[in-house]
VOKEBA-671587 format. One line per 8 residues: number of its first residue (from 0); their letters; for each residue x, y, z of C-alpha. Coordinates in steps of 0.2 Angstrom, whole numbers, plus 2048, in hexadecimal, padded with zeros to 3 digits. Example, Ala and Ser with C-alpha at 12.3 -4.5 7.8 and 13.67 -1.06 7.14 Angstrom:
! VOKEBA-671587
0 = AS = 83E,7EA,827; 844,7FB,824;
! end
This chain:
! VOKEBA-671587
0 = XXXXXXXX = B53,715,A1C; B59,726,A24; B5F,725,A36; B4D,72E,A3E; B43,720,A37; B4F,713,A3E; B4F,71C,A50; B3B,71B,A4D;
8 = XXXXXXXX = B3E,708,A48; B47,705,A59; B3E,70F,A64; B2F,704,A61; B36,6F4,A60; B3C,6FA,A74; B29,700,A78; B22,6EF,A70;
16 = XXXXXXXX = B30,6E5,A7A; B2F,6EF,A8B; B24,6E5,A98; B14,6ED,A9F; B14,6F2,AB2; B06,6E6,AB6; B11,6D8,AAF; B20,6DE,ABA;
24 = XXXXXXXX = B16,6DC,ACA; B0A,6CC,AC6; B1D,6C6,AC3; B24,6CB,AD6; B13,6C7,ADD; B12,6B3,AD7; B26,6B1,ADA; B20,6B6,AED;
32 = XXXXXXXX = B11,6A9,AEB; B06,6B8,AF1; AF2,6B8,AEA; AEA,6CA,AE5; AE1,6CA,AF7; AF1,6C8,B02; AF8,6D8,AF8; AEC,6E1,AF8;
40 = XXXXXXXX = AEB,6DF,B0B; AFB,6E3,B0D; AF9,6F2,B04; AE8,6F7,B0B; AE2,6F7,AFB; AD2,6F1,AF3; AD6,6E0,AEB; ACB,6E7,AD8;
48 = XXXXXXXX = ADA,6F5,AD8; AE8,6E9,ADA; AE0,6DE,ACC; ADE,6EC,ABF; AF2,6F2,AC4; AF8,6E2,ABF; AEC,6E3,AAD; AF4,6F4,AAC;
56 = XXXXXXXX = AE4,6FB,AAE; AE3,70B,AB6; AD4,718,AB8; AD1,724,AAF; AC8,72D,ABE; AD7,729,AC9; AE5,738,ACA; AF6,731,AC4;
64 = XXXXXXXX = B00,736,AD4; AF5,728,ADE; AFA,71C,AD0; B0A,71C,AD1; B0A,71D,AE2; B00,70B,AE0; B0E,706,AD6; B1A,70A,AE0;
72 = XXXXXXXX = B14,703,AF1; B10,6F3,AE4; B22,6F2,ADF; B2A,6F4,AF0; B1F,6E5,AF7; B23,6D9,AEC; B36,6DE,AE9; B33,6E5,AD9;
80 = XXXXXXXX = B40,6F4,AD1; B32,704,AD5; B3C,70D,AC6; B37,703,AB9; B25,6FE,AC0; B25,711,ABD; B2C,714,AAF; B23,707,AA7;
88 = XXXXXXXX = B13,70D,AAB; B1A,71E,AA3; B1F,718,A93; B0A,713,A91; B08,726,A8F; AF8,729,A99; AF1,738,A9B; AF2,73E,AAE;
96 = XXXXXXXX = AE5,749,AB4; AE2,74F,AC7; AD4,749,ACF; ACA,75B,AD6; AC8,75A,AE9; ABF,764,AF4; AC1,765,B07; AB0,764,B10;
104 = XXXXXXXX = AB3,771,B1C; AB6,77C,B0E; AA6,778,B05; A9C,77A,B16; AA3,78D,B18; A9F,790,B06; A8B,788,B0B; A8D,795,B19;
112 = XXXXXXXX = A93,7A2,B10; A84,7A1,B02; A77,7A0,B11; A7C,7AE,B1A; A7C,7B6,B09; A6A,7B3,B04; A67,7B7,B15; A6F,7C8,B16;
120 = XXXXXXXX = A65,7CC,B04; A54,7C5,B0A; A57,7D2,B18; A5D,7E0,B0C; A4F,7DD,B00; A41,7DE,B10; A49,7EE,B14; A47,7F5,B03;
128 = XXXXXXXX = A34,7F0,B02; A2F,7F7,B14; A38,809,B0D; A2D,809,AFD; A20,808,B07; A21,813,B16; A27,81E,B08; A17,81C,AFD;
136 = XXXXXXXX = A0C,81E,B0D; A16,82F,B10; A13,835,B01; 9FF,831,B01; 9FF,83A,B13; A0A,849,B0D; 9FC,84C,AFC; 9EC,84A,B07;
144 = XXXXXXXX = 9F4,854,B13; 9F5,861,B04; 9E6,85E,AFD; 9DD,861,B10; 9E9,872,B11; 9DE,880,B06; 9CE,878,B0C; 9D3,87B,B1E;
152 = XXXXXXXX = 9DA,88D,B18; 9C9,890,B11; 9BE,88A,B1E; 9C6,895,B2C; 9C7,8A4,B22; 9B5,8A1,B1E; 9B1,89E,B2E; 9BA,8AF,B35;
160 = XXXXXXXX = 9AE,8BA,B28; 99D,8B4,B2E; 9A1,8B9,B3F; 9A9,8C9,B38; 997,8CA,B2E; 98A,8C8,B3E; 994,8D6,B45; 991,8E2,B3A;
168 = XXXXXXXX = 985,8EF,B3D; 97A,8F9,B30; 977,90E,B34; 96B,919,B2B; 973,928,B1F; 96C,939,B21; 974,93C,B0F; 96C,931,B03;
176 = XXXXXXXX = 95C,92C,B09; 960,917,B08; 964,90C,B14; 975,907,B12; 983,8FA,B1C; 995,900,B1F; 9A1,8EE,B21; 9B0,8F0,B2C;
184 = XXXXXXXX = 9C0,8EA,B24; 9C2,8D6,B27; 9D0,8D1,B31; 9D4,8BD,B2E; 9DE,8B6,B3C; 9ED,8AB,B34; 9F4,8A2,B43; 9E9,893,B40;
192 = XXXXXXXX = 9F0,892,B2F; A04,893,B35; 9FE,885,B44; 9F9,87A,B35; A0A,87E,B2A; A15,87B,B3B; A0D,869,B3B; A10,865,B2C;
200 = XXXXXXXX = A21,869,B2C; A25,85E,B3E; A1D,84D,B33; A2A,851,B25; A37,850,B31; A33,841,B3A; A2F,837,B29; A42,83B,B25;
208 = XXXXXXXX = A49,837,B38; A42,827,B36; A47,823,B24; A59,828,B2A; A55,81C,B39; A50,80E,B2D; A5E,80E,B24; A6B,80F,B33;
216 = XXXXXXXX = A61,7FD,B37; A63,7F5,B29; A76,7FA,B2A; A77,7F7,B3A; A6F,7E2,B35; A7E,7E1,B27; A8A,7E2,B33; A83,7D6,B3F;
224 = XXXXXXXX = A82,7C9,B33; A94,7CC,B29; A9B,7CB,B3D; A8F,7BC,B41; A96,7B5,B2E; AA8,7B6,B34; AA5,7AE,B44; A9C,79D,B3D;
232 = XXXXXXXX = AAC,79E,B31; AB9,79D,B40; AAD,790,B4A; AAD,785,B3B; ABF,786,B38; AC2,780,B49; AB6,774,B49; ABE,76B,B39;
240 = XXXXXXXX = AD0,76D,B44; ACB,765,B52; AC4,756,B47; AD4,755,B3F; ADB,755,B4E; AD2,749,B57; AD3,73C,B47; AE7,73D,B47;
248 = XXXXXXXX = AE6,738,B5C; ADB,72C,B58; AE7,724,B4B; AF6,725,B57; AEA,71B,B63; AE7,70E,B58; AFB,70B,B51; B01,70B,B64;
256 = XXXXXXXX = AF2,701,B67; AF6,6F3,B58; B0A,6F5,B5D; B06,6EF,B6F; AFD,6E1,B69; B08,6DB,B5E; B17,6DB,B6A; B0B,6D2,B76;
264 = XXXXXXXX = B07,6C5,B6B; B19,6C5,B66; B1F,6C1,B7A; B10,6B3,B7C; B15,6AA,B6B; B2A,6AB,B75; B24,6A8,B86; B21,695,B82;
272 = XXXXXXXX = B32,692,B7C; B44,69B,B7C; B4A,6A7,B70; B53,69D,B62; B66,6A0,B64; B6A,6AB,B57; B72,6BB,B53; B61,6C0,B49;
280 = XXXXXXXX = B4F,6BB,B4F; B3D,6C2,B49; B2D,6BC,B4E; B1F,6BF,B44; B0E,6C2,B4E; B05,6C3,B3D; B07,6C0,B2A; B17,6CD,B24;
288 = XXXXXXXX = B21,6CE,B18; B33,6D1,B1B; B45,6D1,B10; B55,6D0,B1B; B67,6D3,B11; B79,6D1,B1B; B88,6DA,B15; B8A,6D0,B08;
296 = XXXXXXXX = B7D,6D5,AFF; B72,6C4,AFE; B60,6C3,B03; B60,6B7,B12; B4E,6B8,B17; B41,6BE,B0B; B2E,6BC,B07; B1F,6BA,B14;
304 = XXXXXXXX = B1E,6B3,B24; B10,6AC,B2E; B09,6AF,B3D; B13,6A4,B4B; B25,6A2,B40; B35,6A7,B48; B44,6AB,B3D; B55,6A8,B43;
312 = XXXXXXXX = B64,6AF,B39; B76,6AF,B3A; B7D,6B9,B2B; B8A,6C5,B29; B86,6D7,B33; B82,6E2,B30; B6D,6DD,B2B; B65,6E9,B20;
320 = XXXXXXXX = B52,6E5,B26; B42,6E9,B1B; B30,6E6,B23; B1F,6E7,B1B; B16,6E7,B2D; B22,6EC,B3B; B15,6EB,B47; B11,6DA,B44;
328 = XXXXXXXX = B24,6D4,B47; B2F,6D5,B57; B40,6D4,B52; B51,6D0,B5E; B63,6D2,B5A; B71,6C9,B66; B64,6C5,B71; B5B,6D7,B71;
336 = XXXXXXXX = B4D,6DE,B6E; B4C,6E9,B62; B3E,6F8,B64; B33,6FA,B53; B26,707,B5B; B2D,715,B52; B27,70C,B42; B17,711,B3D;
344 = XXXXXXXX = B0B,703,B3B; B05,6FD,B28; B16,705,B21; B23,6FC,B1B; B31,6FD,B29; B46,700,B23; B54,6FD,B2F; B66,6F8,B32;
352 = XXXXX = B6D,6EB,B3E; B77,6F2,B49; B73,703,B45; B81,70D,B3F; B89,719,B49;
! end
């Protein structure tokens, strides 16, 4: 056997032997007697997805940054190493690929956008339609005007030789005994005829002024809307701002909201009684889940608590203090307490007892 084949030999005997992810965190969650629905509360997921993580079943449709992060936030709650959760779930060899996301505000300015477009070349196209035909009308005008022209021409000139006819008068010649008749030269007056050409020429000059003035319009209309398109662009960006905005307040509302209840509930729950005399004390206002070390190293307080429990601890200082929900806990030290409002709520709170300096 050549030394690849035994380094393929012992790469899948250590695949075959690795344990799954899934199996890692079932594991941490029954040593922590926790059921699917308590972790999946505590980490705001839906129960279905913390089942399928522990049969290490992931979806496909799912991008492979929100899995891990799963895993991770899995492995933290139930005290599990997150580095070999994770590379656990490397060594299965899925195939990650990004989930495509669109923002809405981007889609509605694309929707804008293509409106004002077919709008802008609804507009264009009734422009082009309304020139054809002016254009086809001043083209029939300009040929019957054309047509009309000679006949006017001939009419007048007509008319000027018959009344140069009634006035001409017939004289008897000695010479050649006939009677004969001597017509003056005709004269045809042709200032009827310019007054006609004049006319023509003005409606030839307003067709084109108001072709030009059409086409001023309809440059005039593209402009309005690109402006107009520009402007709907800005208002729905701000719009979406605002909204973001507003959401964000409103999620500071609600934390400082919850964190005020809790330390009321917290102060009710003490009012009855004294706080116990110890040089560590939390009191739980709800369901949390905590992990306390001393300098030593050793875990003196670990798993969930209930709504209502006080623990008092004495240990070695200084405390390195983990919370699952710092705003369900009120927490003393030497008879202080200790401020856990800059925790935000639903995150898993870290911090040292005394705090270094």
């Amino acid at each position: 056997m050549t030394d690849e084949q035994a380094r393929q030999d012992t790469s899948a005997e250590t695949v075959t032997d690795s344990v799954s992810p899934g199996r890692m965190l079932r594991e941490g969650r029954e040593r922590l007697n926790l059921s699917h629905e308590q972790v999946a509360e505590r980490l705001r997921l839906r129960q279905q997805i913390v089942v399928d993580l522990e049969a290490d079943q992931f979806d496909k449709h799912v991008a492979g940054t929100f899995t891990r992060g799963y895993l991770r936030a899995y492995a933290r709650l139930v005290n599990v190493d997150e580095g070999r959760v994770i590379a656990a779930y490397e060594s299965l060899g899925l195939n990650d690929k990004p989930q495509n996301m669109q923002s809405f505000s981007r889609r509605t300015r694309q929707q804008s956008q293509d409106n004002r477009l077919m709008l802008v070349t609804y507009i264009i196209g009734a422009i082009i339609i309304g020139s054809a035909i002016i254009f086809w009308l001043q083209n029939n005008n300009q040929v019957d005007d054309e047509a009309n022209t000679p006949r006017q021409e001939q009419g007048v000139a007509e008319r000027l030789v018959a009344e140069q006819d009634a006035q001409v008068e017939f004289e008897p010649t000695e010479d050649s005994g006939l009677t004969a008749a001597t017509r003056e030269p005709i004269f045809i007056d042709t200032s009827l005829l310019d007054a006609d050409r004049v006319r023509a020429d003005d409606t030839d000059a307003t067709d084109t002024v108001s072709e030009s003035a059409t086409e001023a319009a309809a440059h005039q209309a593209e402009e309005d809307l690109a402006q107009q398109e520009i402007a709907d662009a800005a208002l729905a960006e701000q719009a979406a701002e605002r909204a973001a905005e507003q959401a964000a307040e409103e999620a500071r509302e609600q934390q400082r909201a919850a964190q005020a209840a809790s330390a009321a509930e917290a102060e009710a729950q003490t009012e009855g009684g004294a706080i116990p005399d110890a040089e560590l004390v939390l009191v739980f206002a709800a369901d949390t889940w905590i992990r306390i070390e001393d300098a030593t190293g050793e875990a003196i307080a670990f798993g969930v608590k209930s709504a209502g429990h006080q623990s008092a601890l004495d240990g070695n200082s200084p405390y390195e203090i983990t919370l699952g929900a710092p705003e369900n806990v009120t927490l003393y030290y030497q008879g202080s307490q200790i401020d856990l409002s800059s925790y935000r709520a639903g995150r898993v709170a870290r911090l040292t007892l005394p705090a270094a300096e």
